[in-house]
Structure formats: C-alpha cells, structure tokens
N, C-alpha and C positions, 0 to 999 in steps of 0.2 A: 079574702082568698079562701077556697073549698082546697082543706085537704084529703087527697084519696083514701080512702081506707083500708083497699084491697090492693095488695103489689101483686102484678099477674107476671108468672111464670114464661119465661120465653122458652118455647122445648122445639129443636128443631133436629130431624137426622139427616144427612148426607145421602147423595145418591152412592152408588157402590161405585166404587174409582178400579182402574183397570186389574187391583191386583184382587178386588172385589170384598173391600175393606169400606164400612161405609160405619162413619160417626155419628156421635148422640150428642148435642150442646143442649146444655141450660145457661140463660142467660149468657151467651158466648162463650161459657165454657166447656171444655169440652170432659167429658162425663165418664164414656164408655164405647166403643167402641163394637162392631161386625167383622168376621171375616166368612164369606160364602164361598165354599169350594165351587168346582162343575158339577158336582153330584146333587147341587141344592143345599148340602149342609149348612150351619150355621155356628161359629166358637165367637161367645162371647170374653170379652177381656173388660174389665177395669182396674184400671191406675197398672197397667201392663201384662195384670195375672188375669188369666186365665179363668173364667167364671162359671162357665157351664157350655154345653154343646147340645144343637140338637139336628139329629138324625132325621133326615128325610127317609121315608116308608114309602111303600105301596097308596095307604090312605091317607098318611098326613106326616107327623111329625113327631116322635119321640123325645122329648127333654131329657135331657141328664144336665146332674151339678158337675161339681167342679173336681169330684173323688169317682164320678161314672155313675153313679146311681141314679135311678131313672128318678124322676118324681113327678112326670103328667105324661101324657099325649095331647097331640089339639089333629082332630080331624080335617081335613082339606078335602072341599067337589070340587 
C-alpha cells in the first residue's frame, strides 16, 4: 500500500446568499465569513468578530483592519 505524503487542503467559498453573506470552508469547516453591502463593500468576520472592511472607491478598493486603519488598496479596470 502507497502512503500519500501530501494531505491537500479542501478551500471552498459560498456564493453570496440573499443577505449577501458568503462563507470561507476549509476542509468543511467553516473558517470565515463576507458580508457585501449595495455599495460593493466588503466586512470581513471570523469566529463572529469583525476583521477588517474594505471600501469600494472610484478605482478599486480601500482595506482597512479591524481599528479602521487603512493598510492596502488593490486597483480594479
């Protein structure tokens, strides 16, 4: 019998559900969590708290943690 030597990661996320909440599983569990406003925003949660938010812009998207403090952009065409 061959034993494997590599255990692979199962990462899957959830489409957005109507409230526009869409989840993170690893190996079936479930990780972390989205919620997308209308505006396009994005508030991330795990284990229920609150992790970071980011703000849709004119050209992309603004990060901020979890105290408000920016720490990236990511461009969007």
């Amino acid at each position: 019998m061959i034993t494997p030597i590599f255990n692979f990661i199962k990462h899957h996320n959830t489409n957005q559900d109507n409230d526009g909440v869409s989840t993170t599983y690893v190996d079936g569990i479930p990780v972390s969590t989205k919620k997308y406003d209308k505006k396009g925003n994005i508030t991330y949660f795990k284990d229920g708290i609150r992790t970071g938010y980011s703000k849709k812009v004119r050209d992309g998207y603004e990060h901020y943690d979890k105290d408000g403090h920016i720490v990236s952009f990511t461009k969007v065409e």
